[in-house]
KOLSEVEX-978810 format. One record per residue (C-alpha): residue in one letter; x, y, z. Coordinates in pm, whole numbers, plus 32768, in hexadecimal, padded with zeros to 4 digits. Example, Ala and Ser with C-alpha at 12.3 -4.5 7.8 and 13.67 -1.06 7.14 Angstrom:
2
A84CE7E3E830C
S85577F9682CA
//
This chain:
107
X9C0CEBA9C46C
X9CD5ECFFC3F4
X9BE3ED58C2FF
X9AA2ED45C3F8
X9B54EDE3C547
X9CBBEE79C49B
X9D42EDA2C5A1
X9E68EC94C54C
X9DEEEB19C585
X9F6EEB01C627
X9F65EC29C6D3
X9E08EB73C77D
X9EF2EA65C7A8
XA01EEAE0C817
X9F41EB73C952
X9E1DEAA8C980
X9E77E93BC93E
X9DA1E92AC80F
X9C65E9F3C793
X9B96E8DFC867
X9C39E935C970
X9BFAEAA1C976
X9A8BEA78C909
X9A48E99BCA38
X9B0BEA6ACB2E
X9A1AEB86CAB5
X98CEEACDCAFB
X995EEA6ACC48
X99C8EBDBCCB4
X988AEC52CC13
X97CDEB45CCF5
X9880EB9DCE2A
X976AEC07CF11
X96E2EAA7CEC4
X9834E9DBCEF7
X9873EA85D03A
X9721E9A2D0C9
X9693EA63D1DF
X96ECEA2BD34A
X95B6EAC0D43F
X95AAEA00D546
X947FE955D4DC
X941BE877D3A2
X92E2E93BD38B
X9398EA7CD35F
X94B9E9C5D288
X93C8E960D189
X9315EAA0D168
X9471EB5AD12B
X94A9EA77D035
X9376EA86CF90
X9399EC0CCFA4
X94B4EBEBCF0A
X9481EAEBCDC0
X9357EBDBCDA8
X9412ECEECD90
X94C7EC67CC4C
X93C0EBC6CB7C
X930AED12CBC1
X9425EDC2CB1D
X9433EDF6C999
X95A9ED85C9A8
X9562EC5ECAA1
X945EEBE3C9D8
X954AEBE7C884
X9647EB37C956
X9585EA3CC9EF
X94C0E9C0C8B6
X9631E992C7F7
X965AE8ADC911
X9535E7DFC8F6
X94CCE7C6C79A
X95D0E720C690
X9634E81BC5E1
X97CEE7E0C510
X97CBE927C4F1
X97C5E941C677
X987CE8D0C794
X991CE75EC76E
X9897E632C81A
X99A0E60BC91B
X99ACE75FC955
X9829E757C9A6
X986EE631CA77
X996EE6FACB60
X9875E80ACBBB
X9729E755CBFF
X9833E681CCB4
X98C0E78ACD86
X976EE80CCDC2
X96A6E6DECE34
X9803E6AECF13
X977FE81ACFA5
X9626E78FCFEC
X9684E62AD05E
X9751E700D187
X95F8E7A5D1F0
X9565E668D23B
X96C0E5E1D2D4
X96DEE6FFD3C7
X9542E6D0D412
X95B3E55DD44D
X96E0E5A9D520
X9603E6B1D60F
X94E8E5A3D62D
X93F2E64DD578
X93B1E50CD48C
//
């Protein structure tokens, strides 16, 4: 890891947990706006913030990078369980939508 970033594997460690660890707690900061799963008032209006704002990353240059290291199976990438945590923790985001929709009798 030093010779690609100048940046101490233990140092990484020492901080973060492990270099996992830090690259996952990067997607999920990065993917905040989508975490954070709308709250409208409506399921209607829910949905299209949330669309808005998935659109709003694989629009971006970066966002699109990000998001095909976390699809396709790449080693050089992000690590399996790693990938696992975020599409986790954002289907968790989505899965509230519909929960809240559920709750206010809207489905």
């Amino acid at each position: 890891m030093r010779s690609r970033h100048g940046i101490e594997e233990e140092v990484v460690t020492r901080y973060c947990g492990s270099v996992r660890r830090l690259a996952l707690d990067a997607l999920l900061r990065w993917s905040y706006d989508i975490l954070a799963s709308p709250d409208t008032g409506s399921s209607r209006t829910d949905l299209q913030a949330l669309a808005a704002a998935v659109a709003g990353q694989v629009n971006d240059h970066l966002g699109r990078s990000l998001l095909r290291a976390m699809v396709i199976d790449d080693r050089a990438a992000f690590a399996d369980d790693t990938r696992v945590a975020f599409w986790m923790r954002r289907f968790a985001s989505t899965r509230s939508v519909f929960e809240r929709a559920a709750e206010r009798g809207e489905i």
